[in-house]
C-alpha positions in Angstrom: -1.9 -2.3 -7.1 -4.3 -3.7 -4.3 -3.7 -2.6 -0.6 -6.5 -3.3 1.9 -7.2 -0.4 4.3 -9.9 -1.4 6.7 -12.3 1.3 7.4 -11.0 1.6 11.2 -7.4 2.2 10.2 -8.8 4.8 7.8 -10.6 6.8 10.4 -7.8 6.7 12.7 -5.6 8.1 10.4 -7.8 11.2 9.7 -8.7 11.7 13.0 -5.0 11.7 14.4 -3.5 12.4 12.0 -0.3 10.9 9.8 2.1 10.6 13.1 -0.2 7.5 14.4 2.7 4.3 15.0 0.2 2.2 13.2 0.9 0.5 10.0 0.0 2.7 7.3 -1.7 -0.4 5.6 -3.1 -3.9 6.5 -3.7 -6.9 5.0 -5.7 -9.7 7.2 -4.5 -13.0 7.9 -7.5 -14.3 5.9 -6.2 -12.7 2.7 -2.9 -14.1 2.4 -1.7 -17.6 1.7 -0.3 -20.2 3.9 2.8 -20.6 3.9 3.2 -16.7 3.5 5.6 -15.7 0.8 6.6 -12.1 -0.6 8.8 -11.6 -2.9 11.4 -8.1 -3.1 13.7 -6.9 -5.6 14.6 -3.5 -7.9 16.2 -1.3 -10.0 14.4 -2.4 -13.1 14.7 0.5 -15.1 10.8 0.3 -17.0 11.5 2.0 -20.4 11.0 2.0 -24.3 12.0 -2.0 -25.2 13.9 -0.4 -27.9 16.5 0.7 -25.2 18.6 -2.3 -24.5 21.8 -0.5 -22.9 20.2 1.1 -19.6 17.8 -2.3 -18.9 17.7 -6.0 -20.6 13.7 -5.6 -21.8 13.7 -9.8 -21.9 15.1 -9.8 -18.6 13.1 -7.9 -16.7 10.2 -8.9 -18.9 11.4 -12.6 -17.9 11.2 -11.5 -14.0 7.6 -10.3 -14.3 6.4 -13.3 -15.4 7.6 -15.0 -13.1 7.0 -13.8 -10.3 3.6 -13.9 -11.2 3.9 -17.5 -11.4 5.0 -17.4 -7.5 1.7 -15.1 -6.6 3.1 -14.1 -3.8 1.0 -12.1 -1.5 3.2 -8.5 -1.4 5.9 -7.5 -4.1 8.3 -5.1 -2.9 10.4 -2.9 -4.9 13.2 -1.3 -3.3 13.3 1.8 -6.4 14.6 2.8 -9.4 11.5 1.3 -11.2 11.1 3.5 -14.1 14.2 4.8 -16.0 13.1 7.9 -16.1 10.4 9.8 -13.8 8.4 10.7 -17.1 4.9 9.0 -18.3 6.4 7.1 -21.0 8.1 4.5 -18.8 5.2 4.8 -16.3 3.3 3.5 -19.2 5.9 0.9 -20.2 5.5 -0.3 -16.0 1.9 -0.6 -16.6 1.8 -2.3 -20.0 4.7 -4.8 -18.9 3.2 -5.6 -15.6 -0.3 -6.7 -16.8 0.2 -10.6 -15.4 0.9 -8.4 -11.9 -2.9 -6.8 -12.2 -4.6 -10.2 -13.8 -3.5 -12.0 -10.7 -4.6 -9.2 -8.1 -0.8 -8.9 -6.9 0.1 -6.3 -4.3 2.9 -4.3 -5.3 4.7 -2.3 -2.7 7.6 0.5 -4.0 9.8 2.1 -2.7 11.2 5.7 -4.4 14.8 5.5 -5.9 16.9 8.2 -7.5 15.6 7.1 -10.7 11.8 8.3 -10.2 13.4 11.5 -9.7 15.4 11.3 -13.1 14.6 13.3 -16.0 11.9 15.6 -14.6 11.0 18.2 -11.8 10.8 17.0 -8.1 7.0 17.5 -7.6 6.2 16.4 -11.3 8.3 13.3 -10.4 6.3 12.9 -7.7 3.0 13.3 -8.8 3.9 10.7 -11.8 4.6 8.0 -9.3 1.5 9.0 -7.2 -0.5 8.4 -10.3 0.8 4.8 -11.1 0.2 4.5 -6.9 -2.6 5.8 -6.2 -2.7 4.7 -3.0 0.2 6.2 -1.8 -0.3 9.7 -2.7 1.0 12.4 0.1 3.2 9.8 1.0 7.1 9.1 0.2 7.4 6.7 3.0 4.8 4.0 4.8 4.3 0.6 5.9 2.0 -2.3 5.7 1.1 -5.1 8.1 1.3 -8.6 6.1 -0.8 -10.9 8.4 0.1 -10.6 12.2 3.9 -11.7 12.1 5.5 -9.5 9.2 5.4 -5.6 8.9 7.1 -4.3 5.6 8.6 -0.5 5.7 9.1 1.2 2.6 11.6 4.0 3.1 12.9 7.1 0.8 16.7 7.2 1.1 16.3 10.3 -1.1 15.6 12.1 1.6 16.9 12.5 4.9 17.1 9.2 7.4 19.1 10.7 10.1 18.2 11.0 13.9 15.9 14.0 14.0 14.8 13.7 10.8 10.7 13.5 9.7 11.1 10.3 8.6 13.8 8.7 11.1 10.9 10.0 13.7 8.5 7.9 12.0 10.5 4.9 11.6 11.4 4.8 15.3 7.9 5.3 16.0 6.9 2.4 13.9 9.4 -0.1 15.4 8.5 0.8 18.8 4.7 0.7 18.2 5.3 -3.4 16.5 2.9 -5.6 18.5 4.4 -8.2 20.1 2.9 -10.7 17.4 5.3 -9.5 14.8 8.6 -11.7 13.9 9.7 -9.9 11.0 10.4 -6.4 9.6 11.3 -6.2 6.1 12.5 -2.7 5.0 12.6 -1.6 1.7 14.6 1.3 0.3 16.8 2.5 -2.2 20.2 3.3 -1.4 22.2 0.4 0.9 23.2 0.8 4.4 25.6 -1.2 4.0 27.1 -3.6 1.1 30.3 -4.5 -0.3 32.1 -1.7 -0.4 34.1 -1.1 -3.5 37.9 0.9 -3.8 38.2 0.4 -7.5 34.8 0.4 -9.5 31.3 1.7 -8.6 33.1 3.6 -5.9 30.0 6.2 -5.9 27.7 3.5 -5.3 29.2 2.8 -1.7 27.0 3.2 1.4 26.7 7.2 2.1 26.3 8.5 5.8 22.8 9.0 5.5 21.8 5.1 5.3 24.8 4.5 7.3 22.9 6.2 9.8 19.7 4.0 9.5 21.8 1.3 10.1 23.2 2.0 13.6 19.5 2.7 14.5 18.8 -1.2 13.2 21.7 -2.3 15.7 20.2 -0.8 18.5 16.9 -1.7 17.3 17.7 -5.5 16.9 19.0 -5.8 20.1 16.2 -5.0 22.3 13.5 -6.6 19.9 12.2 -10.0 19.7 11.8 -8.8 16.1 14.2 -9.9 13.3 15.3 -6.5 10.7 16.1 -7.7 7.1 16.9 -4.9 4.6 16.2 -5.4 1.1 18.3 -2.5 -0.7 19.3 -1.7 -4.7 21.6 1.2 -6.6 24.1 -1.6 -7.0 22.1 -3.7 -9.7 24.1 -7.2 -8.5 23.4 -9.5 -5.6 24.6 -9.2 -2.2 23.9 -10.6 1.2 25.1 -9.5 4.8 25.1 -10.3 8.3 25.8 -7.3 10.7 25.1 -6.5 14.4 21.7 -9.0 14.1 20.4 -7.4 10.8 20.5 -9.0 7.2 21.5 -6.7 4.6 20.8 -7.4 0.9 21.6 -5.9 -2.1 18.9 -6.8 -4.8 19.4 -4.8 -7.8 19.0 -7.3 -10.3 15.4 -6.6 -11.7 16.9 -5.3 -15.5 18.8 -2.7 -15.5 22.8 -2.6 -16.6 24.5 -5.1 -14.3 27.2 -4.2 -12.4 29.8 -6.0 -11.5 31.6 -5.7 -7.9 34.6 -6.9 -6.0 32.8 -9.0 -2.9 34.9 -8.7 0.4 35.0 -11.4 2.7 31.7 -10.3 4.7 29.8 -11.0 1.7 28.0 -14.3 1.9 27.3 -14.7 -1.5 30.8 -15.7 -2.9 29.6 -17.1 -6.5 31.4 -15.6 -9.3 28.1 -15.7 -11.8 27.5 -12.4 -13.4 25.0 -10.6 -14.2 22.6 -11.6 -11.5 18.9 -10.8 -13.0 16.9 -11.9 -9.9 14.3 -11.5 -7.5 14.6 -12.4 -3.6 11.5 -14.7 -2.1 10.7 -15.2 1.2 8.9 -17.9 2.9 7.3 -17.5 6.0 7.1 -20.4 9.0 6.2 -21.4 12.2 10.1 -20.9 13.5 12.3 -19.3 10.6 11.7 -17.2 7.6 13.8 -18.5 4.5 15.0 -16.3 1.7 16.2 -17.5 -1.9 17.9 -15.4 -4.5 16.2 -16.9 -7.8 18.4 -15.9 -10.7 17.7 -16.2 -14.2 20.3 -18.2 -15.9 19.7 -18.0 -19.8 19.5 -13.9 -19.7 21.1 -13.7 -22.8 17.9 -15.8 -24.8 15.8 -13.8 -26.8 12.9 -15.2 -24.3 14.5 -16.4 -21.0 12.9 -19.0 -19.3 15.5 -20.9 -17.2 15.8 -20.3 -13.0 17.7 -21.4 -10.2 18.0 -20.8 -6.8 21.8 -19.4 -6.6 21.2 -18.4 -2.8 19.3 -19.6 0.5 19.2 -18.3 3.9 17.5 -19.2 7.3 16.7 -16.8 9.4 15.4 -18.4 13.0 12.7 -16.6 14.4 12.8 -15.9 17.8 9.8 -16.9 20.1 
């Protein structure tokens, strides 16, 4: 993982300390391509190949590749990267995603209840520090992607209601945007909000403490010439919805076992294709940002190699 950190930022941070409203990370204008794309999905489950029941190895394999075709200039993962929070699929990670380091791309995660599977909290911890190093003493930050996109990376394992360390933080990021930025992509775990299910994968529904996040973003979006998208995972399918100004998606597609869901009728993904391997990427323009879902199609080759775009979106920017 590559995350610039310019030398002023750095100082600032250690002489004020973490509560600063400034992005935790920066990466110039002059760094990143043009058009500006980033790409964000999850829950891809990095284990032994050998297990084939708790994540498709071709599949997510597949996925890797290519996005490192797209070289997009940030790759967020919203959690739930390794199987287990042990050093074995930490290893798997960093073997599989060699094409990631050859091309120099930035990878962004957030933590899902996953990295916290199969081990002790602070050993969990310190296993996911080590694959970023970057991050360590942090569960949640953000990084400023040029001078019109801010990505958040939030830990829905731990609290996100009002009053909460990390609520605090987040309102203090949003308020602190400069009036340069258009978009504010934040990453996490469990979904605010998503199809919610009354027959199957009813424990996957949104819970209160996301719920929570979510009538911040309404407030939020309303009184900001910034537009909020949410890219979210624990349900490994594809989902995409509109509500109070926000775009909420579900992108839980990156390998592991697929789950499929009921959609309701605020869903705006209605195709009936399952399972949905995929990866979301963005586009950045003068006067919209564009998202596609990109799903692979032959997941069930021994080497999948066929895409298509099964979803686009516009999202106008506002001036």
């Amino acid at each position: 993982m590559r995350i610039s950190l310019p030398m002023v930022l750095w100082l600032a941070m250690v002489v004020c300390g973490p509560a600063r409203a400034a992005a935790t990370f920066s990466l110039p204008k002059s760094e990143l391509p043009d058009p500006l794309v980033f790409v964000a999905y999850g829950d891809i489950r990095f284990t032994n190949p050998s297990e084939t029941a708790a994540s498709s190895p071709a599949a997510r394999q597949a996925l890797i590749a290519k996005i490192a075709e797209e070289s997009p200039a940030a790759v967020f993962i919203n959690g739930d990267l390794p199987w287990h929070g042990i050093a074995e699929d930490y290893e798997v990670y960093r073997l599989e995603t060699r094409a990631w380091r050859d091309k120099h791309l930035r990878v962004y995660p957030a933590l899902g209840n996953h990295e916290f599977s199969a081990c002790a909290g602070p050993s969990c911890l310190e296993r996911w520090w080590d694959a970023f190093p970057e991050l360590r003493g942090r569960r949640w930050y953000s990084v400023a992607i040029g001078e019109k996109v801010v990505g958040i990376a939030l830990d829905s394992d731990a609290p996100l209601l009002p009053g909460s360390e990390q609520r605090t933080w987040l309102e203090a990021q949003v308020a602190a945007l400069a009036p340069a930025v258009r978009v504010v992509l934040i990453v996490m775990h469990h979904p605010p909000t998503a199809d919610v299910q009354t027959v199957k994968l009813v424990d996957h529904n949104p819970r209160p403490n996301e719920q929570s996040l979510a009538e911040y973003l309404k407030s939020a979006a309303a009184r900001s010439a910034t537009r909020f998208v949410v890219s979210a995972g624990h349900i490994h399918n594809y989902e995409r919805l509109e509500q109070d100004g926000v775009t909420y998606l579900v992108s839980g597609g990156g390998g592991a076992t697929p789950y499929d869901i009921d959609r309701t009728a605020a869903d705006r993904y209605q195709n009936t294709d399952f399972p949905n391997y995929h990866y979301v990427r963005f586009e950045l323009h003068a006067d919209s940002l564009t998202g596609e879902m990109i799903r692979l199609e032959d997941y069930s080759a021994a080497k999948p190699t066929h895409w298509k775009s099964k979803d686009r979106f516009e999202i106008s920017l506002r001036p």
